[in-house]
Each structure stands twice: as structure tokens, then as C-alpha cells.
C-alpha positions in Angstrom: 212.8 187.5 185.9 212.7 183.6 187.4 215.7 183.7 189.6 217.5 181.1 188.1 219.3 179.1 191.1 220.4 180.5 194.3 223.2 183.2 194.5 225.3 180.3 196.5 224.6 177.6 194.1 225.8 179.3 191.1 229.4 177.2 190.5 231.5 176.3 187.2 228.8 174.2 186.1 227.2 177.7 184.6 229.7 179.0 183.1 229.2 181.2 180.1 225.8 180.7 180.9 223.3 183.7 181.7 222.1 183.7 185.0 219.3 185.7 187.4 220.3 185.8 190.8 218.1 187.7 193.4 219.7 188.4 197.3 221.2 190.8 199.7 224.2 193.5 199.1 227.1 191.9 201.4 229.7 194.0 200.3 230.0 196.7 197.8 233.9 197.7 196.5 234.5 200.6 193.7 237.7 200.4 193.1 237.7 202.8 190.0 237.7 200.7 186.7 235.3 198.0 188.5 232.0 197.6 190.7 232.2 194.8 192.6 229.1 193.2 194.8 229.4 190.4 196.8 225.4 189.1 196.7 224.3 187.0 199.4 220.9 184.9 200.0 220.7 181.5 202.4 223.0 179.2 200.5 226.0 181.8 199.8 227.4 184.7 198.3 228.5 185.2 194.5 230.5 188.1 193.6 229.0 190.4 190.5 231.0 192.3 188.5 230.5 195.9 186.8 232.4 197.6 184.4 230.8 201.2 184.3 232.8 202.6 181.3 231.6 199.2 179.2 227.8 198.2 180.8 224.7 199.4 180.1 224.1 203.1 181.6 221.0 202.1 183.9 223.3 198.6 184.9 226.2 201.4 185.7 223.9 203.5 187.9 222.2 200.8 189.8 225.6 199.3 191.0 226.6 203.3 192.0 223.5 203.2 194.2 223.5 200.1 196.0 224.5 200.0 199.4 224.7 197.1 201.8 221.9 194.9 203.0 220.1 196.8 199.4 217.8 193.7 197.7 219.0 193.3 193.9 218.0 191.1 191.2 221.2 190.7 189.1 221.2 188.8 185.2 224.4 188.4 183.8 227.1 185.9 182.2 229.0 183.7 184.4 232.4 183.9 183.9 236.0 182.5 184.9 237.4 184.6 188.2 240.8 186.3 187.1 241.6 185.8 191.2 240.0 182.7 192.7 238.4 182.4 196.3 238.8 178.6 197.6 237.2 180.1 200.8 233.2 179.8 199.2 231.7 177.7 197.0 231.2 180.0 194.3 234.7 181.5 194.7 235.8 180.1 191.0 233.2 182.3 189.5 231.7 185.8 188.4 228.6 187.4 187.0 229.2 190.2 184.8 226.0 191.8 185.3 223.8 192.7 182.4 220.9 193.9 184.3 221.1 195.1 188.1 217.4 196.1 189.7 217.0 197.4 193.3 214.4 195.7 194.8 214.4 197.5 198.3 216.7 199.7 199.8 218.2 199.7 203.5 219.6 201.7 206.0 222.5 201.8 207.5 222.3 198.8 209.9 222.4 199.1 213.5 225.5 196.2 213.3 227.5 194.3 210.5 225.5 191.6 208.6 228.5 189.1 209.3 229.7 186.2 211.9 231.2 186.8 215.2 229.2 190.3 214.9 230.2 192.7 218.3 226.8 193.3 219.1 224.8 193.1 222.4 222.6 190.4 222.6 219.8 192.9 223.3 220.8 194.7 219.9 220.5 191.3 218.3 217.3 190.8 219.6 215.7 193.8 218.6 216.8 193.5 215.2 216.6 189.6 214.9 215.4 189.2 211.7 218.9 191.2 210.5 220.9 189.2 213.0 219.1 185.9 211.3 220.4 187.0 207.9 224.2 186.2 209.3 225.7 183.1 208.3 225.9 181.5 211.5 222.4 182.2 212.2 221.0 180.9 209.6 223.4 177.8 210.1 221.8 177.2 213.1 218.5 176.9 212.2 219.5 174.8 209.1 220.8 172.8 211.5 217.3 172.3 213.7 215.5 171.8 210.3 218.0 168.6 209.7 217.6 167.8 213.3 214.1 167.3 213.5 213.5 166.4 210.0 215.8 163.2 211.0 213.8 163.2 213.9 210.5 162.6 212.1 212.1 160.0 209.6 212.7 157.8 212.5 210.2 158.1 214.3 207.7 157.7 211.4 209.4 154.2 210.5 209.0 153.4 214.2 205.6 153.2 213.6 205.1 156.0 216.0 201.7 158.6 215.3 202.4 162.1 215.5 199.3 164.1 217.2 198.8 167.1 218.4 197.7 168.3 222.0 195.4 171.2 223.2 197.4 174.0 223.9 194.8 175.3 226.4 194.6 173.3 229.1 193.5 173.2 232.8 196.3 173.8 235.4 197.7 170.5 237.0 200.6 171.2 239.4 203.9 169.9 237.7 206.4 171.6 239.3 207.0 175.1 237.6 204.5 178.0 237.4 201.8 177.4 235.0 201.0 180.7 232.2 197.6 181.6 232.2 195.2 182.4 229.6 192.0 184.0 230.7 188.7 182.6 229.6 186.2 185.3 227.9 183.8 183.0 227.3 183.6 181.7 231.2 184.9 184.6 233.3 186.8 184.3 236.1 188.4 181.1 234.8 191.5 180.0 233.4 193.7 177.5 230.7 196.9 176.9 231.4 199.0 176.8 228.8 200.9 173.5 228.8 204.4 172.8 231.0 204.6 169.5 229.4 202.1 167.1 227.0 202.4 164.7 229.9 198.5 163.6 231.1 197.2 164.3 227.3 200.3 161.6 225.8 199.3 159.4 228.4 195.5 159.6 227.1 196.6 158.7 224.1 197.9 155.3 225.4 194.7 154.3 226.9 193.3 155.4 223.6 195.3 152.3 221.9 197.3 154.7 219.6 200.8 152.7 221.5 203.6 154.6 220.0 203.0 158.5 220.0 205.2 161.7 219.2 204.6 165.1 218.9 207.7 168.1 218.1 205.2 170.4 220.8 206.1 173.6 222.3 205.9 173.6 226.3 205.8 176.6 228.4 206.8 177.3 232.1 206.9 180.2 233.9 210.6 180.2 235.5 213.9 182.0 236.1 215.6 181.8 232.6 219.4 180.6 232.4 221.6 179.8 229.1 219.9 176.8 228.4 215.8 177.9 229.7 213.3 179.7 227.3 209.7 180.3 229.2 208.6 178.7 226.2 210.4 175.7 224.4 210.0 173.3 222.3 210.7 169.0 222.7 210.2 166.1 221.0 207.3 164.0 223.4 207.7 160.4 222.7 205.0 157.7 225.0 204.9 154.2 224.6 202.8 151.1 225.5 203.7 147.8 226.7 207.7 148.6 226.6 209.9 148.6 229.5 212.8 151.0 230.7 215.8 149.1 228.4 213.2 149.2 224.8 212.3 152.7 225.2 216.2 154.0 225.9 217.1 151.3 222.9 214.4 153.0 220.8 215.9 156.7 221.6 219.6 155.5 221.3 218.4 154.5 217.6 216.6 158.1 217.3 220.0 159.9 218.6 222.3 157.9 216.1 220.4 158.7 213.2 220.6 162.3 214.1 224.4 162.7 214.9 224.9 160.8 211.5 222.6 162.7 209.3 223.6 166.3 211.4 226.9 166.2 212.5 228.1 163.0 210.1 229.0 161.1 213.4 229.5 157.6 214.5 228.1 157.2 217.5 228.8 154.0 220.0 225.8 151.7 221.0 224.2 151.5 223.3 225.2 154.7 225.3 226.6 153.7 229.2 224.5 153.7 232.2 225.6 155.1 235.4 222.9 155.4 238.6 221.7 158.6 239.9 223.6 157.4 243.3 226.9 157.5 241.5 226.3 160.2 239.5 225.8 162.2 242.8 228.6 161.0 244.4 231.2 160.7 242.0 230.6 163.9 240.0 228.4 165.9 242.1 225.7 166.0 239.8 222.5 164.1 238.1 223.7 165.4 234.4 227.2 164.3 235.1 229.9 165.9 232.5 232.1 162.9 231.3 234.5 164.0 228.8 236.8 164.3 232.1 237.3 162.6 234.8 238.7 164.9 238.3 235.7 162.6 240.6 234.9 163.6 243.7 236.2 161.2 246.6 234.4 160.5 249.8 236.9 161.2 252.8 234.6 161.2 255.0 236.3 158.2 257.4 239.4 159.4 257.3 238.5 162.6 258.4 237.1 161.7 261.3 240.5 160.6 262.6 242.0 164.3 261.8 242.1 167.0 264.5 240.2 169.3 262.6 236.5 170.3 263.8 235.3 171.1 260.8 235.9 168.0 259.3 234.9 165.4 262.9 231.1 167.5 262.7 230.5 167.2 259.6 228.1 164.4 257.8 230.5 164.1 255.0 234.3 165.4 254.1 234.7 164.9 250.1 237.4 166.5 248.0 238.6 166.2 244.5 242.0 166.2 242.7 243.1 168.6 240.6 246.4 167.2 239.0 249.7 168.9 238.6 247.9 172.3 239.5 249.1 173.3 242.7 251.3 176.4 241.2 248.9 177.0 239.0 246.0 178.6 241.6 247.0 181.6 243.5 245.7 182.3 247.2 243.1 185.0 245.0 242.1 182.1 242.7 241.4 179.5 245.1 239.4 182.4 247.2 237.4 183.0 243.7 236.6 179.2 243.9 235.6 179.3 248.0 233.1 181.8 246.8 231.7 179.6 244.3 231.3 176.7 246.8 229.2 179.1 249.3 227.2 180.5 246.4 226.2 176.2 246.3 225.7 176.3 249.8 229.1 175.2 251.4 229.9 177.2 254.7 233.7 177.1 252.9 236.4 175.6 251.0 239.2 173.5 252.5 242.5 173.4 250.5 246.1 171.9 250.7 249.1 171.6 247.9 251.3 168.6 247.9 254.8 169.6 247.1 257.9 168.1 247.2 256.1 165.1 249.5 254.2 167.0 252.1 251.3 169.6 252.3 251.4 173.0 252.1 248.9 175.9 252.5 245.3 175.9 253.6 244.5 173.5 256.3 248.0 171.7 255.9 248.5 172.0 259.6 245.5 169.6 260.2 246.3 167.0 257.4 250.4 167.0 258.2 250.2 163.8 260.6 248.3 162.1 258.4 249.5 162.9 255.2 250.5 158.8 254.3 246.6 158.2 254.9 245.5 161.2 252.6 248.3 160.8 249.5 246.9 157.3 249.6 243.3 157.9 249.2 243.6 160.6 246.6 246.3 158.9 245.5 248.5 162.1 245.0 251.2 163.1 243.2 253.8 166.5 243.3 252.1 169.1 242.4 248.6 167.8 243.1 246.1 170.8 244.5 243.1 169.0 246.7 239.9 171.1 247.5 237.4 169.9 250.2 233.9 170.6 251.7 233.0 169.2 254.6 229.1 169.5 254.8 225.9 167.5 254.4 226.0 165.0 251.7 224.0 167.0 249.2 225.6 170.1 249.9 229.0 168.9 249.3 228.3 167.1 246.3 226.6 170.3 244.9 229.5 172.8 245.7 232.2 170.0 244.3 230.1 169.1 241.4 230.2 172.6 240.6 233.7 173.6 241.2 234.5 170.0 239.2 233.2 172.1 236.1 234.6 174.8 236.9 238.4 173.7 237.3 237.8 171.4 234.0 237.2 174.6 232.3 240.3 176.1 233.8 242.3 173.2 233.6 241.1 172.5 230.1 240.1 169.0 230.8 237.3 169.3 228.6 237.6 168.1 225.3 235.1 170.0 223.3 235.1 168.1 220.4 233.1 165.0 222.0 229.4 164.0 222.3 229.3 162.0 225.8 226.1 160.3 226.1 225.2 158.9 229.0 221.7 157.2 230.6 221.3 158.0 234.4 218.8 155.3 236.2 217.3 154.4 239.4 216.4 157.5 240.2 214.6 158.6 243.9 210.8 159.0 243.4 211.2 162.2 245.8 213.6 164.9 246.2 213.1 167.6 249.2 212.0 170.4 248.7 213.4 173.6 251.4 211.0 175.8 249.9 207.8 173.8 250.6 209.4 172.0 253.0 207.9 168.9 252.2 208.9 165.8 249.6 208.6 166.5 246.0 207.9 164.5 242.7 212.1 164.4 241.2 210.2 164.0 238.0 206.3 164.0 237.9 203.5 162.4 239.7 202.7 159.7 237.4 206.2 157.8 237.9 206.2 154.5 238.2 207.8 153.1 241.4 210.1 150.0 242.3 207.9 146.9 243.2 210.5 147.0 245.6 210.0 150.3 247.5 206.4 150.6 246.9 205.8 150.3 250.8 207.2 153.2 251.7 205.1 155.6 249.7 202.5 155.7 253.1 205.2 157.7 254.8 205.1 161.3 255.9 206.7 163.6 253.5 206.6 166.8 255.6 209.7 165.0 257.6 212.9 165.2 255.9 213.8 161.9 257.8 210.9 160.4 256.1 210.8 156.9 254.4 209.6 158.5 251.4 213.9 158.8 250.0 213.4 155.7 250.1 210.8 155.3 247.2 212.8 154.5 244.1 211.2 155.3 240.2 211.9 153.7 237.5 212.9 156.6 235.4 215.6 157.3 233.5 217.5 160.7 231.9 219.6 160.9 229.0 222.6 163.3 229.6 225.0 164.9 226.9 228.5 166.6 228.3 227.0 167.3 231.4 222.9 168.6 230.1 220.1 167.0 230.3 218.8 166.5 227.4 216.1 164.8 228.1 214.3 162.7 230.6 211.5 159.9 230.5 210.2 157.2 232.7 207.6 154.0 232.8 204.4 155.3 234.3 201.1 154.4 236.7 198.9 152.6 235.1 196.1 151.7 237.8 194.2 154.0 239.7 194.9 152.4 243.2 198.7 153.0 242.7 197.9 157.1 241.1 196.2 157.7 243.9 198.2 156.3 246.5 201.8 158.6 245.2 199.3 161.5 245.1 198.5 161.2 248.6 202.4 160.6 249.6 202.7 164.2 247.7 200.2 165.7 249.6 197.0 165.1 247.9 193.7 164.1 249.7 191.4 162.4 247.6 189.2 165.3 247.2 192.1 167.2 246.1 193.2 164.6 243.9 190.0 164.6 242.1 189.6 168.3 241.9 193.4 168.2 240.1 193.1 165.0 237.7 189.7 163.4 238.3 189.9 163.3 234.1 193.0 160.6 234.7 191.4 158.6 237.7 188.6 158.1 236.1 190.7 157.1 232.6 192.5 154.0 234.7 189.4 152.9 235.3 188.7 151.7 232.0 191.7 149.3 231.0 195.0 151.5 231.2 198.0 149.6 229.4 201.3 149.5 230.9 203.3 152.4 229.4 206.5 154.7 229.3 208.0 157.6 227.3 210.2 160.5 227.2 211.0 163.7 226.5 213.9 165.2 224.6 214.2 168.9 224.6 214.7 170.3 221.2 216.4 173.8 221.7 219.2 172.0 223.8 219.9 169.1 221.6 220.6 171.6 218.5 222.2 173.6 220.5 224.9 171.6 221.6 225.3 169.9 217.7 226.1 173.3 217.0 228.8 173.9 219.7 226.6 176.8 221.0 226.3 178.0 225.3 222.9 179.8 224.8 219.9 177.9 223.2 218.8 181.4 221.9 221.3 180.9 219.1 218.8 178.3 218.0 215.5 179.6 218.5 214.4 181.9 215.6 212.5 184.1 217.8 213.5 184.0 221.5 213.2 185.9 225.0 215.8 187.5 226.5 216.6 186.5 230.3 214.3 188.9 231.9 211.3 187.0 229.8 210.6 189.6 227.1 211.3 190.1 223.2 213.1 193.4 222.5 211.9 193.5 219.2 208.3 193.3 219.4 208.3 194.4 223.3 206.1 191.0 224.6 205.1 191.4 227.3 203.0 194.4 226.9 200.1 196.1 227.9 196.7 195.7 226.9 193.7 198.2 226.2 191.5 198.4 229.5 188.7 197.1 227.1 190.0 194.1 226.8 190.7 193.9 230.3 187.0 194.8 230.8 185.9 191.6 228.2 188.0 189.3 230.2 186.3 190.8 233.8 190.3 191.5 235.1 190.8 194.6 237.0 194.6 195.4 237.6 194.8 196.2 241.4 197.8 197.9 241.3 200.2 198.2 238.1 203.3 199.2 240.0 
């Protein structure tokens, strides 16, 4: 029969009225005189009612037989609930079931079909489309479908064009490992899936199409963390003839409309801006966290002045404050935290208390004759706990940036409740690179730089000393409670520029060609100033939904060794299509 509304939906407003509801066995009770089924589909569950001594035999017999996770289609008459359930939106309510047919059956399931489920993640995995059917799943992905159908509404009355990009590509370096797809058709050569829309958005600007967007799935080929897929998914926003503060303006609107129609939120306009030099130096990190404060301060003056070699070689001595904690860390605690700072390069982890007006513990010994100087700086009170790293500039911001986190957690200075937006600006056009050992893109090739520090992009970047920090991009991220969630920037729009910040990153011309001859050759032929951005998807939703992991927000994700436990990708393929694609494996171990 036409199911008549969803099992969720069906409130007082149908009482007495004869109902077909068709879902999922939640819960099954006998408890003797009754049958009772809680039936669940996407918008709920509604309790049906059997009363084997008065209904129909076949009615009677289907209810004995269902088990959970069964598929029924139920009829019956709503009626008033003798005990009422405020907890659901059906709880006023009953069906006394007329007609019960099983649908499907189910085994038993390899976990419970319910929230907060004690399951491993690869258990989840492997049975995902059970682990969707819990509440909170399917929340989740409610909540992306609200997310980017916001999205689109914006961006639509924008007067942004939303058009898609080839998925197979040619492979441009852009900073992570490119996946590659074979080419039947011409052997021995290669797509590359795409890390980013980035040269084909910029195409489209040249094209005239000036506002473009596209919800696009990227892929990158790179260690996986909480908050990494190798494939993901972002909304890709380009722009022409707008500068830095109209695109950020633009995706301030775009965030508003989604914290309102998502989370019902208010949010402040327009969002603060704080440089990438004081994000780095006051909380250790480009995607600063500020729903707290605990900043890092620069000692690096005073220490000098302390008898301490540690601190009088090193480049920098920076500490941070963690208030009215000193009882509160153990000698075993504040080792646990020493070992965090070396695992972020730090050689260590200086520590003193302040109690009852002096220091105690650590390197108190050292700090005692100029205690006056230090309680003054840090401007310290009983009880305080002060951890330092004394170290090169980037190394002790990254081990205190860290620990900053860390200790918030501990501390809990974080209030979780809060959506801190934040712009970071001025970025470096470079960042160094230990592994290549040579200067780097910080964001992508095609960065505009400063008017201002456009001379120094003919220095070497193999030296570390090299002008080339100097270079400064007019690029800008958007940060949320310490992620990025996503990152944008004004770009290159004549060739003489491109290929001058290709050859600062290493390029010849010849190379430069070879690579993205297709975009030369494009600013050749009337390339408009333009900018844009990128917003990644999975992490946007997953924060709205208070989540750590943006697998709870993909439908169908990897796990963090790359692969899919339920339909085993990656796998092995027949040698004869190994033989079509002319690919010999050299050695599969």
C-alpha cells in the first residue's frame, strides 16, 4: 500500500486516522498481553501496537516473527498512547496495527542500530550502510545536505555559475602526490586525478564567466589524519576583478547564511583579522584556536640576561602561562608534555611553578635572581605554572602552539560551544621546505605577490637565508576554532609575473612550459585580474556537528590506512587488465 507519511511524521494530527507506515524494526517487546514495535525510517520512530488475542491471525504472526533491523509495512489506526513519550515526536501516539507485512528479514547485526554504538570504527566501516541507519549518522549527513543546499542558495543569488571540471587531468605539481589513472587509449601515459580545481577555475575567468563555483571532489595522495580523506570534497569559489576585502566580505555572507539556516546562529560581521606573523607568534600556529587565550610570550631578551645556556644560545626563549595550575601537573604530567614538545621538534621543555612568591621546580635555580623580571613579563600570579622552549623561532612556536592546545584541553579553556571565525592575512609567498630543501609555494604557484616584495622573487631558494621569506602573497585563510577551513587568495594574471614565481620555485622555462604551457599561453590573451577560494566541505560540516573525525560526515569514507573495509578498495586487478593498460607489476611485495 502508498505509505502514507513517514513513520516519524505520524503525530496527533492523525489520530483515529488509518495509516501505512513502511521502516525498520528498532525494537521489538512481548510483554505477554501486547506486541510492541518501535518502527524507525529517516525522520523517526513510531511505536505499533499488537494485541495477539484480539488482531487478525496473519497480523498476530507477523509481529511474533519480526526481529530487529526486519523491513515491515504496517496499516493501522492511530490512536491516543495510554503512557506518553515527550522524548520523540511521535511519543503522543500509537498504531494499532491492522496489517503487518515483512518486507525483508535481517540477521542478527554485527552491533546495535543505535547512537553512541561501542563499535570499532573498522566494524563501522565494514558495515556502513547499518552504521548510516543510526540516528546520529543520518543526522549528519542531513546536516551536509542543509549545508550545501544553503550553500548553493547563496551562491546562486551571487550571480555565481556553477560548472563542472574534468576529473582527468594532466599532473601539475601542487604540493601533494597526484593519483594516477592510466591511459588505455595512449599507453604509457597518465591523468591525474585532480588535488584541487585550481588552473581549470582560473580558465574559466579568462573565459569571462567572473563569478564561478563548483561543490567538486579533490583528491591527494597523503598521510590521512582526523580531519584528511585522500579524496574530499570543497566548495571552489574564483572571482574576477575583486580584491582581497570583496572576496572574504562575499564568503563572510556565504558562512552567515549557513550558521543561520544549519545551526540557527547569529553570527558577528565581519569576522576579525589577525596576520600570519601574529598568529605564529602569539599562538604558535597559522589556524590559531581562539576560544582561549593562554598566548605564547617572547622572552627571548630577558633570557639572555639569565645564567642558563640553554636559554643565552638559543635564537628564541618563548613560554606560555598556564594559570592557577601549578598543583595541578605532576613531575609525570609535565614529562608527558616535554614529550609532546620533542615530538614538534623541541630538544626539551623548560618548567618553573610560582608559589607563594618565588619559583619552584624545573629550572627555578636559573630564573631565582631574576624572578622580579620574569613575574613581570608573564605577569604571574600564585599558582601560575610557566613552560618554555628555547629553540629556533619556528620550532618553538610549533612545540608551544601545540602544547597551547593541549593544556586548553586539560585546563578546559575551551569553550565548545563557540564558532570562532577568524581571517589570517599577509601571508609569506614561501615556506621552507627540509625535505626538498629548497623554498616552497605556502599556498600554490599562482599567488599573487605584494607590489611591495615583488623584487625579491629573483632570489635563490635553495638557501634557507634566502630573500625569497621575504616575498609576501596576498592570500588569505579562513580559520574556525583552530582548522582551516578554508583558504583563497588573489592570483597572477600576466604571464611575465607566472613565469617569473615559477622560476623563484625552481622552474626553467622549459620546465615551465612542459608543466603549464596551457596557462602561459592563456595570459597571453587578456587575463582579468582575479581571486577566489576554497572552503573544504567535510570539515565545515564537521565541526557544525560538534564531530573530531570528518568520517562522521562522509557517507562513504576511508579509513586511515587509505582503504574502505567494506568494499576492500584498494584491490587488485585481473592481469588482463593490467595487460590493456601495458603495466607490468615489478614486484608485488
Amino acid at each position: 500500500m502508498k505509505r502514507t507519511n513517514y513513520a516519524g511524521n505520524i503525530t496527533e494530527e492523525y489520530l483515529n486516522q488509518t495509516v501505512t507506515v513502511k521502516g525498520w524494526v528498532a525494537k521489538r517487546r512481548n510483554l505477554g498481553g501486547l506486541i510492541f514495535i518501535d518502527l524507525r525510517d529517516r525522520e523517526g520512530i513510531v511505536q505499533i501496537v499488537v494485541n495477539p488475542d484480539t488482531a487478525a491471525t496473519e497480523v498476530a504472526e507477523a509481529a511474533d516473527k519480526a526481529r530487529n533491523e526486519f523491513v515491515l509495512e504496517v496499516t493501522g489506526q492511530v490512536v491516543e498512547r495510554a503512557s506518553k513519550n515527550d522524548k520523540i515526536k511521535t511519543g503522543a501516539i500509537e498504531i494499532e496495527a491492522t496489517s503487518i507485512e515483512i518486507l525483508s528479514t535481517s540477521k542478527t547485526t554485527p552491533f546495535e542500530i543505535k547512537d553512541d554504538v561501542e563499535a570499532l570504527d573498522d566494524t563501522r566501516m565494514k558495515y556502513r550502510y547499518l552504521d548510516l541507519r543510526r540516528p546520529e549518522m543520518l543526522n549528519n549527513l542531513r546536516m551536509r545536505h542543509a549545508t550545501t543546499h544553503a550553500i548553493r542558495e547563496y551562491l546562486d543569488g551571487a550571480g555565481f555559475i556553477d560548472v563542472e571540471t574534468p576529473f582527468l587531468n594532466r599532473s601539475t605539481p601542487e604540493g601533494a602526490r597526484d593519483y594516477l589513472v592510466p591511459s588505455r587509449v595512449n599507453k604509457g601515459e597518465f591523468y591525474a586525478l585532480p588535488q584541487s580545481p585550481q588552473l581549470m577555475k582560473q580558465l574559466l575567468m579568462t573565459a569571462g564567466l567572473d563569478r564561478y563555483y563548483q561543490i567538486v571532489k579533490c583528491f591527494r595522495d597523503e598521510d590521512l589524519r582526523g580531519d584528511r580523506q585522500p579524496e574530499f570534497t570543497q566548495v571552489d569559489l574564483e572571482t574576477s576583478f575583486l580584491g582581497e576585502e570583496e572576496i572574504q566580505d562575499l564568503t563572510e555572507g556565504l558562512i552567515a547564511k549557513v550558521m543561520k539556516e544549519v545551526k540557527g546562529i547569529d553570527v558577528t560581521l565581519p569576522f576579525p583579522r589577525m596576520t600570519w606573523d601574529d598568529a605564529m607568534n602569539f599562538y604558535g600556529s597559522d589556524k590559531p584556536d581562539t576560544r582561549f587565550d593562554l598566548l605564547l610570550t617572547d622572552l627571548s631578551e630577558l633570557a639572555k640576561t639569565v645564567d642558563f645556556k640553554v636559554f643565552q644560545e638559543a635564537e628564541v626563549v618563548k613560554a606560555i602561562v598556564v594559570k592557577n595550575a601549578a598543583d595541578k601537573y605532576s613531575r609525570k604530567a609535565i614529562d608527558k608534555l616535554t614529550e609532546q614538545a620533542k615530538q614538534n621538534g623541541a630538544k626539551g621543555l623548560a618548567w618553573v611553578k610560582f608559589e607563594k612568591g618565588e619559583f619552584t621546580g624545573g629550572v627555578s635555580k636559573f630564573l631565582a635572581p631574576s624572578t622580579d623580571s620574569f613575574v613581570s613579563n608573564l605577569k604571574l600570579e600564585e599558582n601560575d605554572l610557566v613552560l618554555f622552549v628555547a629553540d629556533t623561532l619556528d620550532v618553538a612556536n610549533a612545540a608551544l602552539g601545540a602544547l597551547r592546545l593541549t593544556v586548553g584541553k586539560q585546563q578546559g579553556l575551551i569553550d565548545f560551544r563557540k564558532f570562532n571565525f577568524l581571517w589570517v592575512i599577509d601571508w609569506p609567498m614561501f615556506e621552507w621546505s627540509d625535505e626538498e630543501e629548497r623554498y616552497m609555494s605556502a599556498h600554490h604557484p599562482f599567488t599573487l605577490p605584494t607590489k611591495e616584495s615583488q623584487a625579491f622573487l629573483s632570489a635563490d631558494g635553495h638557501s634557507k637565508s634566502s630573500e625569497l621569506k621575504k616575498v609576501r602573497a596576498h592570500a588569505y585563510d579562513i580559520v574556525l576554532n583552530g582548522y582551516e577551513l578554508g583558504g583563497g587568495s588573489l592570483r597572477i594574471n600576466t604571464r611575465e609575473l607566472q613565469e617569473e614565481m615559477l622560476h623563484a620555485l625552481g622552474f626553467d622555462l622549459a620546465d615551465a612550459n612542459e608543466q603549464f604551457g596551457f596557462l602561459l599561453e592563456a595570459l597571453d590573451y587578456g587575463f582579468p585580474p582575479h581571486g577566489g577560494l576554497a572552503i573544504g566541505l567535510d570539515r565545515f560540516v564537521m565541526l557544525l556537528a560538534g564531530k573530531d573525525n570528518i568520517r562522521e560526515v562522509i557517507a562513504f569514507p576511508k579509513n586511515n590506512k587509505a582503504t574502505d573495509p567494506m568494499t576492500q578498495a584498494p584491490s587488485p586487478v585481473a592481469e588482463k587488465q593490467l595487460e590493456e593498460l601495458s603495466i607490468h607489476l615489478a614486484n608485488k611485495d
